[in-house]
C-alpha positions in Angstrom: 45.3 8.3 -21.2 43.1 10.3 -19.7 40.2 9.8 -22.7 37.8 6.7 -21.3 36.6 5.0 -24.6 34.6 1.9 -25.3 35.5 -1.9 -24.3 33.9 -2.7 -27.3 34.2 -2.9 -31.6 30.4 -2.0 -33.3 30.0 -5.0 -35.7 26.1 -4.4 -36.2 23.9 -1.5 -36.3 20.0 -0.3 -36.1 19.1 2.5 -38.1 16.9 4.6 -36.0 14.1 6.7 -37.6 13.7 10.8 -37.2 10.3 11.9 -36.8 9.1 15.2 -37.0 7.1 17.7 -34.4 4.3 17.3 -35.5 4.4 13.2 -35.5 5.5 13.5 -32.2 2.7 15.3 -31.3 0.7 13.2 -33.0 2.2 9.9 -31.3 1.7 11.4 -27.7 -2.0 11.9 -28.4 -2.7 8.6 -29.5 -0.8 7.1 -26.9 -2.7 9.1 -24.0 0.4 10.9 -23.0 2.2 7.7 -21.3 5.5 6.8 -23.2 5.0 3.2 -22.2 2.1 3.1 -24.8 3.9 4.4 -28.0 6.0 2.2 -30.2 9.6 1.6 -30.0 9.7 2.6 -33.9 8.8 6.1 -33.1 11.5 6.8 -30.5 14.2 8.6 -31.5 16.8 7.8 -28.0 15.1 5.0 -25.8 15.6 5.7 -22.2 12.8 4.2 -21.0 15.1 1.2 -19.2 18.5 -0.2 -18.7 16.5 -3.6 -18.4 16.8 -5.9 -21.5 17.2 -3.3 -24.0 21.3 -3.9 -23.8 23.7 -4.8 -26.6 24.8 -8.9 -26.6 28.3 -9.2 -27.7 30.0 -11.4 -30.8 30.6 -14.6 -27.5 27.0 -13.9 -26.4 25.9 -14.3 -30.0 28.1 -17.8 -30.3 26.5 -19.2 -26.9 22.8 -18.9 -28.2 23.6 -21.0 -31.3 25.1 -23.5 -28.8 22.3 -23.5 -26.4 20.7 -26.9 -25.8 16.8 -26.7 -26.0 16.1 -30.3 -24.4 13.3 -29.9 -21.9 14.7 -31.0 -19.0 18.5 -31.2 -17.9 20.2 -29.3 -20.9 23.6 -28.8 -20.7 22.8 -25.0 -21.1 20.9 -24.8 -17.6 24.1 -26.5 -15.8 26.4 -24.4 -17.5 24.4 -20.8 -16.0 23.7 -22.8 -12.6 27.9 -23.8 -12.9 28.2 -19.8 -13.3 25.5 -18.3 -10.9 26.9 -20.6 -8.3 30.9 -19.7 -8.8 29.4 -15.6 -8.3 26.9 -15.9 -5.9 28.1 -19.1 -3.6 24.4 -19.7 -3.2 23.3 -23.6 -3.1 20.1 -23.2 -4.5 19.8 -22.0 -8.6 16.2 -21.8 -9.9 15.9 -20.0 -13.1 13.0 -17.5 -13.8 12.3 -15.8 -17.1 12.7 -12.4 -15.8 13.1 -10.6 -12.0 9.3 -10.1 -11.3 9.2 -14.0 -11.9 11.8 -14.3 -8.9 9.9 -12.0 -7.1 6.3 -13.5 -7.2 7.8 -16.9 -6.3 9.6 -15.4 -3.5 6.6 -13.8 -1.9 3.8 -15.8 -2.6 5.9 -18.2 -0.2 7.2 -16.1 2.1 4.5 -13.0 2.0 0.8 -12.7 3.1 -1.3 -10.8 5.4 0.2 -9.1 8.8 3.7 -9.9 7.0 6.2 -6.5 6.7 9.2 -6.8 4.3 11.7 -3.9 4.4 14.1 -2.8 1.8 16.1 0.4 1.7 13.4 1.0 -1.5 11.5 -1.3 -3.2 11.1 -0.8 -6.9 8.3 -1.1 -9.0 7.5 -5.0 -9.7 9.1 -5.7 -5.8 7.0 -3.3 -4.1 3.9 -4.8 -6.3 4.2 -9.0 -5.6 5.0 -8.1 -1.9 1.7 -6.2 -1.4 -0.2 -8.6 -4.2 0.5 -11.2 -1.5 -1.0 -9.2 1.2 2.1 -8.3 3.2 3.7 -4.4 3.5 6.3 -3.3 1.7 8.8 -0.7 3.9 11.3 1.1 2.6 13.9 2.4 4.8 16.7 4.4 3.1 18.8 7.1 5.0 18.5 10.6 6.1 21.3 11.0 2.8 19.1 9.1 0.6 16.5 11.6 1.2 18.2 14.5 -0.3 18.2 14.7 -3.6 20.9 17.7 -4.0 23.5 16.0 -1.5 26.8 14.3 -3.0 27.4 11.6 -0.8 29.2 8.2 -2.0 26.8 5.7 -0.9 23.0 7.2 -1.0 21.4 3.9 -1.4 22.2 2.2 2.0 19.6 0.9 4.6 18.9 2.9 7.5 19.9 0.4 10.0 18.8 2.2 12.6 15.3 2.1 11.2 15.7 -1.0 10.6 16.5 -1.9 14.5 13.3 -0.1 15.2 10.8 -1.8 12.5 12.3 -5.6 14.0 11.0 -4.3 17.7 7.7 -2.5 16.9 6.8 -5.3 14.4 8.5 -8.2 16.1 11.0 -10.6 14.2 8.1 -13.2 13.4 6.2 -10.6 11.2 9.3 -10.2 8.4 10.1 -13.2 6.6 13.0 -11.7 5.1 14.6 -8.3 4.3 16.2 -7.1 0.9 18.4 -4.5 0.1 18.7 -3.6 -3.8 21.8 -2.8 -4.9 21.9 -0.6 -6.5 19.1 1.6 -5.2 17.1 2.1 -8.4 14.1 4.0 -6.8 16.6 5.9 -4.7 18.3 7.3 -8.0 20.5 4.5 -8.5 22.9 4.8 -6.0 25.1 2.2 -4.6 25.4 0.1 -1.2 28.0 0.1 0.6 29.9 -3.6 1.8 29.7 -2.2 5.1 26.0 -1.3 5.4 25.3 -4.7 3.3 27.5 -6.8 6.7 25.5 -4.1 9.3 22.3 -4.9 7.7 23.1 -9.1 7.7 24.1 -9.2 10.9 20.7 -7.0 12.5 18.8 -9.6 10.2 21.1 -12.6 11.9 20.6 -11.3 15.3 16.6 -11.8 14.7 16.3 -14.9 13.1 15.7 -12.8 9.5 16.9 -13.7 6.3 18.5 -11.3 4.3 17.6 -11.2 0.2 19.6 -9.0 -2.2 18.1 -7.4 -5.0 20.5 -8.1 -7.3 20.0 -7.0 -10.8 22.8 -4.2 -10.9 25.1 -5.7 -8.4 28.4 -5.5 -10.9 27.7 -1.7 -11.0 27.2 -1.4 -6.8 30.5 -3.4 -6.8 32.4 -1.1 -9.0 31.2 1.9 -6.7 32.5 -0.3 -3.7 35.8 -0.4 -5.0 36.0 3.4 -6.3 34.3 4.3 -3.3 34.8 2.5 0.0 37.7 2.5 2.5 40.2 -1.0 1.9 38.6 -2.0 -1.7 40.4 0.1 -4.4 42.8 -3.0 -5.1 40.4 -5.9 -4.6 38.9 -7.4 -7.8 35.8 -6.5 -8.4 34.6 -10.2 -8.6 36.1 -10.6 -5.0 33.9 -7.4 -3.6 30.6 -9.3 -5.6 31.5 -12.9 -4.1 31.8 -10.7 -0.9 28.6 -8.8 -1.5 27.2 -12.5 -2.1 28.3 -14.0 1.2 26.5 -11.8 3.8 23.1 -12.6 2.2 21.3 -15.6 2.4 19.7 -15.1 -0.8 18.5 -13.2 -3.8 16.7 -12.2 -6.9 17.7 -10.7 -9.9 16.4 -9.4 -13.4 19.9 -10.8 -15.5 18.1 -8.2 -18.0 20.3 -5.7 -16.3 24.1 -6.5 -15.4 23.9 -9.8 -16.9 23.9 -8.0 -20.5 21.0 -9.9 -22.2 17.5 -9.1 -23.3 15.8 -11.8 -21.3 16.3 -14.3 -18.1 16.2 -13.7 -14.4 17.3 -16.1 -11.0 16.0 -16.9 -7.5 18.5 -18.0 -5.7 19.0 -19.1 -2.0 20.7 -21.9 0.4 17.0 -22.6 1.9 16.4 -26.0 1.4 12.7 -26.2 2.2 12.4 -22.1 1.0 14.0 -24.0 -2.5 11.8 -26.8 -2.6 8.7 -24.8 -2.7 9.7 -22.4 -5.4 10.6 -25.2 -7.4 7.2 -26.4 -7.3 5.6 -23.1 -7.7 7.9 -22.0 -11.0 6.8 -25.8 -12.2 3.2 -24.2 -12.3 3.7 -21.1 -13.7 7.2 -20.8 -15.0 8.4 -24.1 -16.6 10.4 -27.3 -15.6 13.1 -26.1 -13.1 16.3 -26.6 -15.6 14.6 -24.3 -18.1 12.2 -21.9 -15.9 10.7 -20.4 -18.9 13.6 -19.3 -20.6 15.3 -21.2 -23.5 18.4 -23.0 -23.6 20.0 -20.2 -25.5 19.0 -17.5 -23.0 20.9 -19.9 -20.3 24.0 -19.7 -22.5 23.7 -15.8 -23.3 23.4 -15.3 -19.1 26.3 -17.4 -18.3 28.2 -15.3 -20.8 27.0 -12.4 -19.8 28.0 -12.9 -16.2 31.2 -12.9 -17.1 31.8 -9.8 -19.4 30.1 -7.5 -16.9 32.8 -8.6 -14.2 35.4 -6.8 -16.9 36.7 -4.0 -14.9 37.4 -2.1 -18.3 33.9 -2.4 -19.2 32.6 -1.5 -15.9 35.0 1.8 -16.0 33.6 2.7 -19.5 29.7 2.3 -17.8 29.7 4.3 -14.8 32.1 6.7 -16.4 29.7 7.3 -19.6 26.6 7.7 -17.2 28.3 10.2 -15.2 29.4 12.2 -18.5 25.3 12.8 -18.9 25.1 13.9 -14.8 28.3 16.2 -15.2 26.9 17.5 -18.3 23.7 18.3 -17.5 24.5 19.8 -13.7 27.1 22.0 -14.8 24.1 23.7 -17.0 22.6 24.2 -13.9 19.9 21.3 -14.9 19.0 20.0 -10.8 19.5 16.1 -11.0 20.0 14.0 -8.5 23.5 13.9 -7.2 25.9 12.2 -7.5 25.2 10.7 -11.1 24.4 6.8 -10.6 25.4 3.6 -11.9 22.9 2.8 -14.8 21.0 6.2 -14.7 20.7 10.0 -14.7 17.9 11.5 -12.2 16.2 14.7 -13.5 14.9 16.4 -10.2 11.6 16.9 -11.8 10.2 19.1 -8.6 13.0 21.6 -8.9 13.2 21.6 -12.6 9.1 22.2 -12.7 8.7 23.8 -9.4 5.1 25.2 -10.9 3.8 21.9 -11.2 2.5 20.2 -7.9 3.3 16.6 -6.8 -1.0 15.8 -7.7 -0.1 17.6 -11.1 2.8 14.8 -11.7 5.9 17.4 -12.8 7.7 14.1 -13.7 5.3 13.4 -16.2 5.2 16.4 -17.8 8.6 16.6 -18.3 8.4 12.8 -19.6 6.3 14.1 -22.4 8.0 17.5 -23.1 11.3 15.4 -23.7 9.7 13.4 -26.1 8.0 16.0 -27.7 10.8 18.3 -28.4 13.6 15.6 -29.0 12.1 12.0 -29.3 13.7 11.3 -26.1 11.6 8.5 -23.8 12.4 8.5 -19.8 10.5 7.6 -17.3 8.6 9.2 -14.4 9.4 7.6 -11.0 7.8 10.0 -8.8 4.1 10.1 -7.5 2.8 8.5 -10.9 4.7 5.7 -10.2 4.8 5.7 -6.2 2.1 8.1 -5.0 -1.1 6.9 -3.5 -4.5 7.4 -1.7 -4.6 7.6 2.0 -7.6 6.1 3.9 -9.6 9.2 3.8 -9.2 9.9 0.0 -6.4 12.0 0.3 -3.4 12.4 -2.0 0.0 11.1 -0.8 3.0 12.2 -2.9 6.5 10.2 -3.6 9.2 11.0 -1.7 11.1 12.3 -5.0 9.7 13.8 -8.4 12.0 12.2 -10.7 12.8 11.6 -14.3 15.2 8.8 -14.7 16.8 8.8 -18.1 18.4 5.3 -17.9 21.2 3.8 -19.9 21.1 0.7 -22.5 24.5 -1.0 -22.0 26.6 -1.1 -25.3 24.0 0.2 -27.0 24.7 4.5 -27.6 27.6 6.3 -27.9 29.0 9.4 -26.8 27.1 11.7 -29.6 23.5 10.0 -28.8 24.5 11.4 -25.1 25.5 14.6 -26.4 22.2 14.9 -28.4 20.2 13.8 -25.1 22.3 16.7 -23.2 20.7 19.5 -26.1 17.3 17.9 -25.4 17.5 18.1 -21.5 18.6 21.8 -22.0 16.4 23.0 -24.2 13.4 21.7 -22.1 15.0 23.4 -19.1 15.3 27.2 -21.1 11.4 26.4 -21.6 10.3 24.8 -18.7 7.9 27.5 -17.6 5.1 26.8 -20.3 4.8 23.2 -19.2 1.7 22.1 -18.3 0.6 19.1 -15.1 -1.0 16.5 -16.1 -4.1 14.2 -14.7 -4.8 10.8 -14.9 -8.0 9.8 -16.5 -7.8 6.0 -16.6 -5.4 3.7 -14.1 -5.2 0.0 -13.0 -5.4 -1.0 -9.6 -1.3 -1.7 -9.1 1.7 -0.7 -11.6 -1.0 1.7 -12.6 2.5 4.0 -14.7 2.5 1.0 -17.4 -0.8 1.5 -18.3 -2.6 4.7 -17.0 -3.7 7.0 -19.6 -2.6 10.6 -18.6 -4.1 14.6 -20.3 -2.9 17.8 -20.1 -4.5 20.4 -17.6 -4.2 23.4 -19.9 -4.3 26.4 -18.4 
């Protein structure tokens, strides 16, 4: 059959409430223009992450009544240490409550001053606890990645090349490790290929560098591995992960994301000494290192988890339904970022609002307009989210102005899409009477959580 249809039976629901314009309105005002700061209750379709906002499933469900709350040593953290291990092959299994958790452990050990960690692009909460250690966070993606409009089948790859080049202007001893996120969120969610993952370990081997994935969508990059790349279209996908696995030495990830649940995270490594000391530090901060601030039953929803996203079926379903939205939308003539990715679609927010200058923040704008006319909340990830101030003062944009619309898993079906698709176009018909936006209140780092935003008006 050629009709792609759920893995999946709907056994509960969530009503969801339909405002009105002028609520809308209303909502955006109070909240100072920045979606993060309005309540879930007054959004219509959330887009706003693919990160903990997924569905759990009935055996999901089942493990959290099982899960053993002891304090130490439940049977719940030996059964998601049992599974992490059997995927990953790592040695070393330290729980965290969430990525950014695995992340500040990571760096706060490995970071500091005069330190340069490279990634083919750091995300939001990486790119923040490598620099809140003091070290410099380089991203290194490839002339492809660059290019918004070109349809290429693996976009998020490390420019090894670059990568050669960083190693001898920086020297070796200055990069404690280097990660590659798969898939490349900040990139538009675009997958890494086996073969630039083995190019990219074996640089790192050659110079004494450890090599980290960024693992919190690593199903999805699998999946894109086998559609994708020369040799894998009849290989399991849980032989291309436990691949994947093997030419790192270690990694991170946010299990809000391919592990299916709505909290939990990992470090993990074969580092004994790297392991020691992030036990100690996610003692302090996190909790005792067979819980690490999670409860038992989030152990047992993860293990779970871990398993039902390695369903080929389900995986077909995901990037298929995401790609609808791309498909959809470009064929309207909507510019997105091509090819569709894994968990997200990429509004190309500096062609769809070509009036509105990178220091005006077009991504924004069209955060809000989506919101305003359909309920819809995205996300900016363009020079909100990644611009800057140079030495002097002066502005320095993103590389990209985008609007990343990004898919719950399990959670909407093909009609919420459709509804999204009406949204998108009805914004782009009216896209000339948009206006830019400036920021009138910001935090030093992560500033697009919390930064209050008004319209210029014109």
């Amino acid at each position: 059959m050629k009709t792609i249809i759920e893995p999946f039976k709907i056994k509960s629901v969530e009503p969801i409430r339909f405002t009105t314009p002028e609520e809308r309105e209303e909502v955006l005002r109070k909240g100072f223009y920045n979606l993060f700061l309005v309540r879930a209750e007054d959004v219509l379709i959330d887009l706003l992450t693919d990160s903990g906002t997924n569905a759990m499933s009935a055996d999901q469900w089942a493990g959290m009544m099982r899960g053993d709350e002891s304090y130490a040593g439940a049977r719940s953290f030996y059964r998601f240490e049992r599974k992490v291990r059997e995927l990953t092959g790592f040695k070393h299994i330290i729980p965290t409550h969430q990525g950014r958790a695995a992340e500040r452990i990571l760096f706060s050990l490995t970071g500091g001053k005069g330190k340069v960690v490279p990634n083919n692009s750091h995300f939001d909460t990486t790119r923040a606890n490598v620099e809140f250690s003091g070290a410099e966070a380089v991203d290194l993606p490839t002339a492809e990645g660059r290019d918004p409009e070109l349809i290429a089948d693996f976009k998020g790859n490390m420019d090894t090349g670059a990568l050669e080049t960083l190693i001898r202007k920086v020297g070796p001893g200055s990069i404690p490790l280097c990660m590659i996120t798969v898939t490349n969120n900040s990139g538009g969610g675009q997958p890494v290929s086996l073969a630039n993952i083995r190019e990219t370990g074996a640089i790192c081997k050659r110079h004494g560098i450890p090599l980290f994935l960024d693992a919190c969508r690593f199903a999805e990059n699998a999946y894109f591995i086998k559609m994708r790349e020369r040799g894998y279209a009849s290989v399991p996908v849980k032989e291309i992960v436990s691949e994947m696995f093997s030419l790192a030495d270690g990694a991170t990830m946010s299990a809000k994301k391919d592990a299916i649940v709505n909290m939990g995270g990992f470090l993990a490594m074969n580092d004994d000494a790297l392991a020691s000391g992030a036990r100690n530090l996610l003692i302090v901060t996190e909790g005792f290192p067979t819980y690490g601030g999670l409860a038992g039953r989030d152990l047992e929803a993860i293990a779970q988890g871990l398993d039902e996203v390695l369903d080929e079926r389900y995986l077909e379903y995901r990037i298929r339904s995401v790609a609808y939205l791309g498909e959809r939308l470009a064929a309207a003539g909507v510019p997105i970022l091509q090819p569709p990715g894994g968990h997200a679609v990429y509004l190309n927010a500096s062609k769809f609002l070509p009036q509105i200058t990178p220091d005006r923040y077009p991504g924004q704008s069209l955060v809000v307009e989506l919101f305003r006319r359909g309920g819809i909340r995205s996300v900016e990830i363009g020079s909100v989210m990644f611009g800057r101030r140079g030495a002097g003062g002066e502005f320095i944009p993103a590389r990209m102005e985008l609007v990343r619309l990004a898919i719950p898993r399990r959670v909407y079906t093909q009609s919420h899409i459709d509804y999204v698709i009406e949204v998108v176009l009805e914004c782009y018909e009216n896209r000339a009477r948009f206006p830019g936006y400036r920021i009138v209140e910001e935090p030093a780092m992560l500033r697009h959580f919390t930064a209050k935003f008004e319209p210029i008006l014109r």
